[in-house]
N, C-alpha and C positions, 0 to 999 in steps of 0.2 A: 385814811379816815377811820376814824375807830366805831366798830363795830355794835351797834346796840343787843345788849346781853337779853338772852331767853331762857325762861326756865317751867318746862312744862308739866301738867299735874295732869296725869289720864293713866285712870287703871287696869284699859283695857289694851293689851299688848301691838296686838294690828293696828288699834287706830293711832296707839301712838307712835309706831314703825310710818304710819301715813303722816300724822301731822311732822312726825322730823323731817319724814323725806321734802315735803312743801316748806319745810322753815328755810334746807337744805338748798332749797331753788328761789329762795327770796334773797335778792344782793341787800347788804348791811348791816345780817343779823347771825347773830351765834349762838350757839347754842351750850349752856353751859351745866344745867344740870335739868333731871325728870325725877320723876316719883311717881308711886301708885296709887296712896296713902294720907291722905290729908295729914294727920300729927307727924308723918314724917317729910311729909315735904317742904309743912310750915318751919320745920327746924333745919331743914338745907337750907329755903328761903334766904331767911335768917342769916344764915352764913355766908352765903355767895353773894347776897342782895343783887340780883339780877335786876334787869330796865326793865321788865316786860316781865309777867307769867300768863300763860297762856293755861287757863284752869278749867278742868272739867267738874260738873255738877253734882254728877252722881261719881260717889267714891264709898270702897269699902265700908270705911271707918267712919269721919262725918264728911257733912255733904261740901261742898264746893263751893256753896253760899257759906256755910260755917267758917271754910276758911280764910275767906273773902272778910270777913267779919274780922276775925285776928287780925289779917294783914292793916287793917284798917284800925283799928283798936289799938297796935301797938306803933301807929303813926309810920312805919316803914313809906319811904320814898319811891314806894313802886308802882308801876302801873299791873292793868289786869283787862285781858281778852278775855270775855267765856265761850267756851266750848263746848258745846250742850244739845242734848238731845230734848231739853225742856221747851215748850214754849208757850204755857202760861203765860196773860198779862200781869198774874200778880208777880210772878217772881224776874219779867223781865223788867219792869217796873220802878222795884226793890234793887233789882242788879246796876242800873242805872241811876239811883238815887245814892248807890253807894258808890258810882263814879265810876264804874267798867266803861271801859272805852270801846269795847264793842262787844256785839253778842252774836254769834256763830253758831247758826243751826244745822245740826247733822241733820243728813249730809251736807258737805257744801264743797263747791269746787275749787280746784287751784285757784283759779280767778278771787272768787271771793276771798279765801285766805289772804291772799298777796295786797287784794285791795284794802284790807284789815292792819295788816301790818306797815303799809304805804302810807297809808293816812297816819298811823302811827308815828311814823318817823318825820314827818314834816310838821306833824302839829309840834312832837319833841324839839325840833328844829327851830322851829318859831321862838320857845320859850326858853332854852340851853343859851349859858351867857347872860343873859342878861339880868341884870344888876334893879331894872325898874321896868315896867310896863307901861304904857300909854293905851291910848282906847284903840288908838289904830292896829296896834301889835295885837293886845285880846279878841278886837274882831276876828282878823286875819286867823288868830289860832282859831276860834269855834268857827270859821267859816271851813277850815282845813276841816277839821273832824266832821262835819255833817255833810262839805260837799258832794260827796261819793257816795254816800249811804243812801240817796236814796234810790228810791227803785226804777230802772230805767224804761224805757218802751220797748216791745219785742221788735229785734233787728240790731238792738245797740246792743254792746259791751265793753265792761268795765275799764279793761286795758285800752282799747284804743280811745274809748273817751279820756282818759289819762293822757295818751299823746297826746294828741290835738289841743286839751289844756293846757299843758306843758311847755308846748311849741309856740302857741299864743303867747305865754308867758314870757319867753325865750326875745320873740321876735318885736313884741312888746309895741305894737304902731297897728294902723286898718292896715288887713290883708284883706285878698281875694280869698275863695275856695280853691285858684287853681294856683296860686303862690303857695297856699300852706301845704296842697297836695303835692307840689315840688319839694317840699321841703322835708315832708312826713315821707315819702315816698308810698303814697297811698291813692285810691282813685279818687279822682276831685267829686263822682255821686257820691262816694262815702266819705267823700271832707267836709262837702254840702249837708249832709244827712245832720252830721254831728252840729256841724253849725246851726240847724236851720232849729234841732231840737234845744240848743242852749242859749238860745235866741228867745223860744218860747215858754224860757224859766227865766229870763233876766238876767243871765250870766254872762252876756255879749249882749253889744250893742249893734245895729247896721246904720248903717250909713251909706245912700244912694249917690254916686255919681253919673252924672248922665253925657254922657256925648253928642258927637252931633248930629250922631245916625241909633238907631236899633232901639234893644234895652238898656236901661243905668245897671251899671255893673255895682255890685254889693261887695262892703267894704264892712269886715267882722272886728270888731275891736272888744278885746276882753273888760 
């Protein structure tokens, strides 16, 4: 499977030793060129046209919206993470109206990173190939980019709410919480947990079957 190209813009040394090392540990992405320097990075850009730049705000030279500004101005086919220690509404706002596909507050963790870049590649995934759209294909894609984003309740995380989505997907009929925790190899409280929370945003359906004896056993349908 070919690899989606990365090309990062951070002028501070360590973080950007950090953000490789996490690109480094995300499967289906490569890493192709960096920079310190906004005018020098807009012109590797330029040359490599990488999938992805993964751009920080603050730079030497101009700022990181600046360059965001170019990339967009001279119509390049490229997407744009920020990476930023800003977090103003006006300019996350503005980062957004100019089409960043996510905004990443230092600090942030592995998790978060990889959740960034996940969402990435399957909303890419949705749209690569194809020749025409339909209303069901552009749902699916902004459902892709916002489903993750938002904030979950303490006790959840990002990765295993990803399995258990995933594996729904996968298995694609009502399951039990103790079928998917067979299948996830996880404990069926925390299969239930995840369920019972994407249940209570409308992401899953349930569905009661009742026997002849006890409780109806709950059947989770994506």
């Amino acid at each position: 499977m070919t690899k989606i190209t990365v090309f990062i813009v951070e002028d501070d040394p360590m973080v950007l030793e950090v953000n490789k090392s996490f690109l480094d540990q995300t499967k289906g992405f490569e890493l192709i060129g960096e920079a310190q320097y906004g005018e020098q990075a807009f012109k590797e850009i330029e040359k490599k046209m990488p999938d992805l730049v993964l751009l920080d705000m603050y730079l030497p030279d101009i700022s990181g919206q600046e360059l965001f500004y170019k990339i967009r101005n001279e119509r390049l086919p490229i997407d744009v993470i920020m990476i930023t220690a800003a977090r103003d509404a006006k300019t996350v706002q503005e980062l957004v109206r100019l089409g960043a596909f996510d905004y990443l507050v230092k600090p942030f963790r592995l998790e978060r990173f990889q959740q960034a870049l996940e969402n990435y590649a399957r909303s890419r995934k949705k749209l690569i190939n194809k020749s025409e759209m339909k209303q069901d294909d552009i749902d699916e894609y902004y459902r892709y980019t916002m489903e993750e984003q938002k904030e979950l309740p303490k006790g959840l995380n990002e990765i295993t709410m990803k399995q258990i989505i995933d594996k729904l997907k996968e298995i694609n009929s009502p399951v039990t919480a103790e079928q998917l925790a067979q299948n996830t190899g996880m404990a069926r409280v925390t299969v239930r947990k995840y369920l019972d929370y994407l249940a209570s945003i409308g992401e899953v359906t349930i569905d009661l079957k009742y026997g002849s004896v006890g409780r109806p056993t709950k059947y989770y349908t994506l």
